[in-house]
RODO-2510 file (C-alpha; in nm, 4 decimals, decimal comma):
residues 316
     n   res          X          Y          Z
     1     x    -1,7868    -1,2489    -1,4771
     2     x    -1,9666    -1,5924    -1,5037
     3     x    -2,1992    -1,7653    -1,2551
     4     x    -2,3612    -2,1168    -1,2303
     5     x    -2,6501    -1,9615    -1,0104
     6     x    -2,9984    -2,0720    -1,1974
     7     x    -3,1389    -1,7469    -1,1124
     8     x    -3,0772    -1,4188    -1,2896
     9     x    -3,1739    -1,2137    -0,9638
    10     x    -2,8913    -1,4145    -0,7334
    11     x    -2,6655    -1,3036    -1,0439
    12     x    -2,7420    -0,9760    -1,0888
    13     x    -2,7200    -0,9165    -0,6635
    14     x    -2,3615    -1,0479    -0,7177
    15     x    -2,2910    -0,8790    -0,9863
    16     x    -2,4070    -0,5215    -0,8102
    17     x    -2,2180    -0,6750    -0,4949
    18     x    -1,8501    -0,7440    -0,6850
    19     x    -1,8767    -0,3603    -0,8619
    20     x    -1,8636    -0,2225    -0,5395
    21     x    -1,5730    -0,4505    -0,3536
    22     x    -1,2963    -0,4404    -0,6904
    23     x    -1,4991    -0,7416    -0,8373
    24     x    -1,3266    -0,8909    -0,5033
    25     x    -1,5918    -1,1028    -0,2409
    26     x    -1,6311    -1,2909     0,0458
    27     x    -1,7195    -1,6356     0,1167
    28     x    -1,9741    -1,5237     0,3710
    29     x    -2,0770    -1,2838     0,1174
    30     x    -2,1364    -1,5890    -0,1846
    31     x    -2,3204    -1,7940     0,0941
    32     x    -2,5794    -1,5208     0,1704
    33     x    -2,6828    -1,4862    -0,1829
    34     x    -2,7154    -1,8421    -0,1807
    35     x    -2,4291    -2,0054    -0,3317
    36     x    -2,2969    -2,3690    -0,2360
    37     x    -1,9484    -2,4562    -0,1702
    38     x    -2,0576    -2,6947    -0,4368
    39     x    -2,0982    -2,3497    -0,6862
    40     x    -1,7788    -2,2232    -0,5388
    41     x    -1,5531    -2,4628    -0,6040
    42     x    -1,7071    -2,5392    -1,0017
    43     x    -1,6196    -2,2007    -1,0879
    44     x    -1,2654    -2,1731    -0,9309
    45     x    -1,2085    -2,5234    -1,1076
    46     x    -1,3536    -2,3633    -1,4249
    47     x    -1,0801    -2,0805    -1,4128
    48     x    -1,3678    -1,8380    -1,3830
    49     x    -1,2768    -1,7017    -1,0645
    50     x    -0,9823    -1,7061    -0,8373
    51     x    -0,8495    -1,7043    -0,4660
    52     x    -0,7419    -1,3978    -0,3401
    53     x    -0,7031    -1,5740     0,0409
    54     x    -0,8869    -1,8148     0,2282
    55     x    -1,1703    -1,5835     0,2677
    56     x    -1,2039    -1,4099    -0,0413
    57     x    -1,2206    -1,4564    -0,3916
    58     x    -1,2385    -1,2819    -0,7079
    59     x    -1,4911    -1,3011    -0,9830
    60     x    -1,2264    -1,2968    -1,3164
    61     x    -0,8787    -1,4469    -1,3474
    62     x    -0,6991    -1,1516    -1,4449
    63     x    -0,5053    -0,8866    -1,2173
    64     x    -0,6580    -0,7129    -0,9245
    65     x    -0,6553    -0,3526    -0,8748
    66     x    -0,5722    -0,2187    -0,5248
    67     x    -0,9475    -0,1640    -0,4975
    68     x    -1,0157    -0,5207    -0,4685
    69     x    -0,6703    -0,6351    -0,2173
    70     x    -0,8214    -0,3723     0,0115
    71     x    -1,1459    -0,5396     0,0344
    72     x    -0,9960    -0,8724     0,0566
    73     x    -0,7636    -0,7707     0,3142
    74     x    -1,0646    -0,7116     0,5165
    75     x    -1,2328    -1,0010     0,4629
    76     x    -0,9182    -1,1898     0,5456
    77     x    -0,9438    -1,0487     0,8867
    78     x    -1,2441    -1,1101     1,0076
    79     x    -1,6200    -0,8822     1,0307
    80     x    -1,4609    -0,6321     1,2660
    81     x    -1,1530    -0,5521     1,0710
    82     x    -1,0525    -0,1991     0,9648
    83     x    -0,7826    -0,0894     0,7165
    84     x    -0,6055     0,1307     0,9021
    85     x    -0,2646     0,3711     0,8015
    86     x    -0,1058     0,4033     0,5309
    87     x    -0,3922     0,1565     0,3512
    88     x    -0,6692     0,3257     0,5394
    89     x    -0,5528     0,6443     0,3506
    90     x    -0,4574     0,5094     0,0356
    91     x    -0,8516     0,3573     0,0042
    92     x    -0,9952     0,7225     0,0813
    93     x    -0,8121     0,8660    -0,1883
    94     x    -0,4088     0,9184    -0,0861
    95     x    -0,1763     0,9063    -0,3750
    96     x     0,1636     0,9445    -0,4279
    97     x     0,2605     0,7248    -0,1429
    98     x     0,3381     0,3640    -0,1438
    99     x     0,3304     0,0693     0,0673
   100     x     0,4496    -0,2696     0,0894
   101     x     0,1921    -0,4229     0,2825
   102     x    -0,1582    -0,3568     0,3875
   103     x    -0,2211    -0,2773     0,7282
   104     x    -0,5649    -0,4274     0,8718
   105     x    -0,6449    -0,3455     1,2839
   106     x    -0,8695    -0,5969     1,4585
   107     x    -0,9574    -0,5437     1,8295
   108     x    -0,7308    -0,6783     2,0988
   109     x    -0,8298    -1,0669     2,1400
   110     x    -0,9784    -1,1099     1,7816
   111     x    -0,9032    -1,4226     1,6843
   112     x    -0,7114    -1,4181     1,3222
   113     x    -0,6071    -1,7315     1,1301
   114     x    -0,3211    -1,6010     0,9650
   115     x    -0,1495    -1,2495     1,0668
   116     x     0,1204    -1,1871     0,8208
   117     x     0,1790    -1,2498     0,4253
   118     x     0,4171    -1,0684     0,2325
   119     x     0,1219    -0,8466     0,1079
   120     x    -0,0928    -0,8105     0,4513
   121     x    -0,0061    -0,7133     0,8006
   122     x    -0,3031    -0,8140     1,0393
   123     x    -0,2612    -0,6531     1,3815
   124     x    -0,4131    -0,6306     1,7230
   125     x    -0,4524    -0,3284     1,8838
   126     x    -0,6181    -0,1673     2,2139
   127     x    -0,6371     0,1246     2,0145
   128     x    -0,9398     0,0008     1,8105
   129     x    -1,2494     0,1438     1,8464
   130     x    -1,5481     0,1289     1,6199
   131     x    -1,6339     0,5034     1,6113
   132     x    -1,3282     0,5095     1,4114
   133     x    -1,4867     0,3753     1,1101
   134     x    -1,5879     0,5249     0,8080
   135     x    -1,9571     0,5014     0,6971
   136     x    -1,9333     0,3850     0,3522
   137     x    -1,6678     0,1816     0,1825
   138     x    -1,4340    -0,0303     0,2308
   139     x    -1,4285    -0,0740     0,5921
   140     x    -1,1347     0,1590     0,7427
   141     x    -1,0508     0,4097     0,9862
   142     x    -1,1122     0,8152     0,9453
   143     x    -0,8326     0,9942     0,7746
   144     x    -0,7178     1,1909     1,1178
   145     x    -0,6849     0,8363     1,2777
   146     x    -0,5091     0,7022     0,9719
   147     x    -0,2658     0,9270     0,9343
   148     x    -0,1893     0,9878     1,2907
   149     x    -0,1707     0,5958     1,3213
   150     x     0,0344     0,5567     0,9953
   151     x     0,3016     0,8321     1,1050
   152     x     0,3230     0,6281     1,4571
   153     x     0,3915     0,3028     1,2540
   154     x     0,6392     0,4610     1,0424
   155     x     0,9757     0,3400     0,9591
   156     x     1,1381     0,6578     1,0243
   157     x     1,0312     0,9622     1,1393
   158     x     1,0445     1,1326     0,7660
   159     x     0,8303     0,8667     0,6286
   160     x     0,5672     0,9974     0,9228
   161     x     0,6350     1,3417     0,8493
   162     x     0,5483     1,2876     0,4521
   163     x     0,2859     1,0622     0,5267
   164     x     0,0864     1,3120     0,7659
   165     x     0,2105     1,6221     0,5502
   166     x     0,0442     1,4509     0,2265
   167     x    -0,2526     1,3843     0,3598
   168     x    -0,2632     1,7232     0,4759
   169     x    -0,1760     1,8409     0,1553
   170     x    -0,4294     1,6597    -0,0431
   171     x    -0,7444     1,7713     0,1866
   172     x    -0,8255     1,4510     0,3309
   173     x    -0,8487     1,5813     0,6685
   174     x    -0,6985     1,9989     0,8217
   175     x    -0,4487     1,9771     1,0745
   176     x    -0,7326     2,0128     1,3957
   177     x    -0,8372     1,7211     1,2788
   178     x    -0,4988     1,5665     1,3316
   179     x    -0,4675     1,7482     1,6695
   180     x    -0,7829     1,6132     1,8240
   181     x    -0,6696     1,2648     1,7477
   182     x    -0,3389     1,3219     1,8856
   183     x    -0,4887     1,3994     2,1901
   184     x    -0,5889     1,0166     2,1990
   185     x    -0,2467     0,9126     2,2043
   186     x    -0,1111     0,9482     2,6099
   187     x     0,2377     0,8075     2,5646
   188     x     0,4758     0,7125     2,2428
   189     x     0,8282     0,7972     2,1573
   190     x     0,6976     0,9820     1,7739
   191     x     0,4321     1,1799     2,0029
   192     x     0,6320     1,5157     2,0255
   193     x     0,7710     1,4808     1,6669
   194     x     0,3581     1,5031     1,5317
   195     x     0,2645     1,7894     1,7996
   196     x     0,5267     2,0199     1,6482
   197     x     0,4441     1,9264     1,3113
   198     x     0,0340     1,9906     1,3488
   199     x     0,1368     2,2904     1,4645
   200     x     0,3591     2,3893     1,1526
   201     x     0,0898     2,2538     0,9173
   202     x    -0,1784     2,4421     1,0775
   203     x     0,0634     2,7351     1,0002
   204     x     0,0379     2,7007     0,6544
   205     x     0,2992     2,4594     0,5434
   206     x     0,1728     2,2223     0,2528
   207     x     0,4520     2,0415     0,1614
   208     x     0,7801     1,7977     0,3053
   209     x     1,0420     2,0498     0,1322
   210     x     0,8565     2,3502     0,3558
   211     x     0,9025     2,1501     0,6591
   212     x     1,2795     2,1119     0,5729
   213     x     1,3094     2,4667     0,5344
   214     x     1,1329     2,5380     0,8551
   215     x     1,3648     2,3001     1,0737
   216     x     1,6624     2,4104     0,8541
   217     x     1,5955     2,7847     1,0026
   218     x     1,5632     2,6490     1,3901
   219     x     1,8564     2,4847     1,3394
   220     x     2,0648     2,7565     1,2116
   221     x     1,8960     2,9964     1,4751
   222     x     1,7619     3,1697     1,1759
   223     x     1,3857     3,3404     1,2810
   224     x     1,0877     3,1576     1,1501
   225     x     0,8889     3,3202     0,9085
   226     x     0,4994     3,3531     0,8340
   227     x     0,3607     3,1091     0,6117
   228     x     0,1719     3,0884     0,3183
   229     x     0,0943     3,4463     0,3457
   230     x    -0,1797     3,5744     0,0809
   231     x    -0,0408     3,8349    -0,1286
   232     x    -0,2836     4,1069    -0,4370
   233     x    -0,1486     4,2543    -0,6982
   234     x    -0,1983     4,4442    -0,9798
   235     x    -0,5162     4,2291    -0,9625
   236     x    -0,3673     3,8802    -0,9121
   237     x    -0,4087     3,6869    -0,5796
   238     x    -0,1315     3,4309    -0,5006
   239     x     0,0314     3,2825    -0,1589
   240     x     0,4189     3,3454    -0,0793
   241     x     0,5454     3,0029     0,0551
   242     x     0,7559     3,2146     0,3267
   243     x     0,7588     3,6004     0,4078
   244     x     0,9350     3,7750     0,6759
   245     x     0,7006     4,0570     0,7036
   246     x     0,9382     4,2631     0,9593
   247     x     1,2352     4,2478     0,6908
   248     x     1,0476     4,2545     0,3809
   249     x     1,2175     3,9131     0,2770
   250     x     1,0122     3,6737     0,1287
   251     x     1,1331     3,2764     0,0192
   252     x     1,0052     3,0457    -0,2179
   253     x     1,0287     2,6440    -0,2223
   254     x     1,0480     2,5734    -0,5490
   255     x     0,9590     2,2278    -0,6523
   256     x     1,0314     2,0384    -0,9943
   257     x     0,6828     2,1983    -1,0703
   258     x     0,8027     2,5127    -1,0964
   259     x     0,9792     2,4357    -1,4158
   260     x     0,7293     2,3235    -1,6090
   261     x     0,6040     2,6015    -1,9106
   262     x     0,2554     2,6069    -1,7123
   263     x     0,4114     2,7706    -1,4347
   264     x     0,6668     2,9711    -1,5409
   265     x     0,4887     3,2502    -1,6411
   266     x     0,2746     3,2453    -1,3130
   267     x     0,5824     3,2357    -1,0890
   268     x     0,7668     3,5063    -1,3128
   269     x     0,4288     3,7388    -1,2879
   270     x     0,4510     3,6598    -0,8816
   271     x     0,8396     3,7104    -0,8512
   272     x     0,8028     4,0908    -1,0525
   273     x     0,5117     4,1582    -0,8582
   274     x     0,6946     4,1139    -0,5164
   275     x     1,0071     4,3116    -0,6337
   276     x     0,7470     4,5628    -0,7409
   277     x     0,6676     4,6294    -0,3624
   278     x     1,0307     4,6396    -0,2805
   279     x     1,0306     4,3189    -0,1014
   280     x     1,3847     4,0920    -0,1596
   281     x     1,2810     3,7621    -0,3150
   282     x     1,4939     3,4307    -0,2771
   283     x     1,4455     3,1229    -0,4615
   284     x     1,5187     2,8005    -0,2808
   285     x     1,5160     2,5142    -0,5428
   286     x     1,3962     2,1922    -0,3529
   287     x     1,7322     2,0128    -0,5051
   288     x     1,9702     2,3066    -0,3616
   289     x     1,8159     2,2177     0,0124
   290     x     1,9008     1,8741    -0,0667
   291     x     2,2448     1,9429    -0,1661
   292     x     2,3542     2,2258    -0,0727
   293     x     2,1439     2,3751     0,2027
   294     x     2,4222     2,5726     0,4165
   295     x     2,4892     2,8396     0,0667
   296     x     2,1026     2,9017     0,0447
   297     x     2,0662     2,9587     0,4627
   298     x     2,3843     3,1546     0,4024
   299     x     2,1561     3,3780     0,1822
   300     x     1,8664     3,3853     0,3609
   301     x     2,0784     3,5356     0,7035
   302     x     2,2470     3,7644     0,4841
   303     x     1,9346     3,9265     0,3460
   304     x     1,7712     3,9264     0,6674
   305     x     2,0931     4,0947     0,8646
   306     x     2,1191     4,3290     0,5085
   307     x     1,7127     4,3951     0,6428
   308     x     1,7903     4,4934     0,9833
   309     x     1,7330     4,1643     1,1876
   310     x     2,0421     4,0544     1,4423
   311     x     2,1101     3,7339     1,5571
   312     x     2,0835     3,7782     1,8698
   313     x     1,7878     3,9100     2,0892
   314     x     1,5608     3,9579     1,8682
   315     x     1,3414     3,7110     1,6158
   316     x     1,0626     3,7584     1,3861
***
């Protein structure tokens, strides 16, 4: 990074500034320190920095890492301007999830020079409120609101179950947190969908494929069974993804994870433990409840009627 500022302290202040932002600034930012438009424009036509948007700019001429098109989304927006969803997530740590855009929220009536690129969705919205903000960073909203948010801006309601589920998953925020924001939200059509799945994450599911299995079993009129259920051993300590304690029928999801040499001996030591106590163990490979769901449900009612459980009347 290269500046024509005469004094080392203005440098190093930008310097400290840019390692915090993605190396990505503000205009407003380069004329507090005390640059000229003069300065500005010298070092974009020196190559030494570029545009990111009309408000921002970054300090190199190279490619910018998400860091830095989160802060310039921002900036683009205006001094009020959150990330929000999907983006507000992604900057407090969210992987495994992608997005086309990045989604900024300004307050209703903020007054935004441009509201759409191909890269940045700038949006108004009566939701906004400024105790929604993080207190460090790039400027965004809270994980709960985020995700709750995100899942209500969704393209379809699986992409709002995985993003809420993930963020679950990955201990940004517990599933009260998700509830209490809910209760924010007084009327939209995905509003239902998210109350019955705080409730099911707050149960102990941790993962989309758990979910599936979950709705696959109230669809089939199957009974729903505990979940994540902690389970010692012969000295070991490990969760069952789904046990029906009544029936002595226990499930596991098992993810491409589960075939990697790390885990195999772990899940064989698990599996020989639970046979050990006499419980029936079925293994529900996340590719057969893509494919071929109605064979493994098929297995599932037939160890459970086998266990003593009838369809009808009574449920565990």
């Amino acid at each position: 990074m290269n500046s024509t500022g005469p004094t080392p302290r203005r440098t190093h202040a930008l310097e400290d500034l840019a390692s915090r932002q993605g190396d990505v600034v503000s205009r407003s930012q380069l004329y507090g320190l005390g640059y000229s438009r003069a300065e500005l424009r010298a070092q974009l036509h020196a190559r030494r920095w570029q545009r990111v948007g009309r408000q921002s700019l970054a300090l190199h001429t190279g490619p910018i890492a998400t860091f830095g098109l989160l802060w310039a989304a921002v900036f683009e927006a205006g001094p009020r301007a959150m990330l929000d969803g999907a983006s507000a997530l992604i900057a407090h740590g969210l992987t495994g999830f992608t997005s086309t855009q990045i989604r900024v929220s300004v307050p209703k009536g903020a007054k935004i020079q441009r509201r759409r690129t191909p890269h940045l969705d700038i949006r108004e919205t009566r939701r906004f409120a400024a105790s929604d903000r993080s207190l460090s960073g790039v400027p965004r909203t809270s994980p709960a609101t985020a995700a709750v948010r995100g899942a209500l801006w969704a393209r379809s309601e699986r992409e709002a179950s995985l993003l809420v589920t993930m963020t679950v998953q990955q201990g940004l925020c517990t599933p009260e947190d998700l509830a209490t924001e809910l209760l924010r939200i007084r009327r939209d059509k995905r509003r239902a969908l998210l109350a019955d799945l705080i409730i099911d994450l707050a149960g102990g599911i941790r993962s989309l494929s758990e979910l599936d299995f979950v709705k696959g079993c109230r669809e089939r009129g199957l009974p729903v069974p505990d979940r994540q259920v902690l389970r010692r051993a012969g000295g070991n300590r490990y969760y069952l993804d789904f046990y029906y304690d009544r029936y002595g029928v226990v499930v596991e999801i098992d993810g491409i994870q589960h075939g990697w040499a790390s885990n195999a001996i772990a899940d064989a030591t698990r599996h020989n433990d639970v046979a050990l106590s006499r419980d029936i163990v079925l293994r529900l490979p996340v590719l057969g409840l893509r494919v071929c769901p109605d064979l493994f449900y098929a297995q599932v009612r037939q160890a459970l009627i086998e266990a003593g459980w009838h369809e009808q009347g009574i449920s565990a």
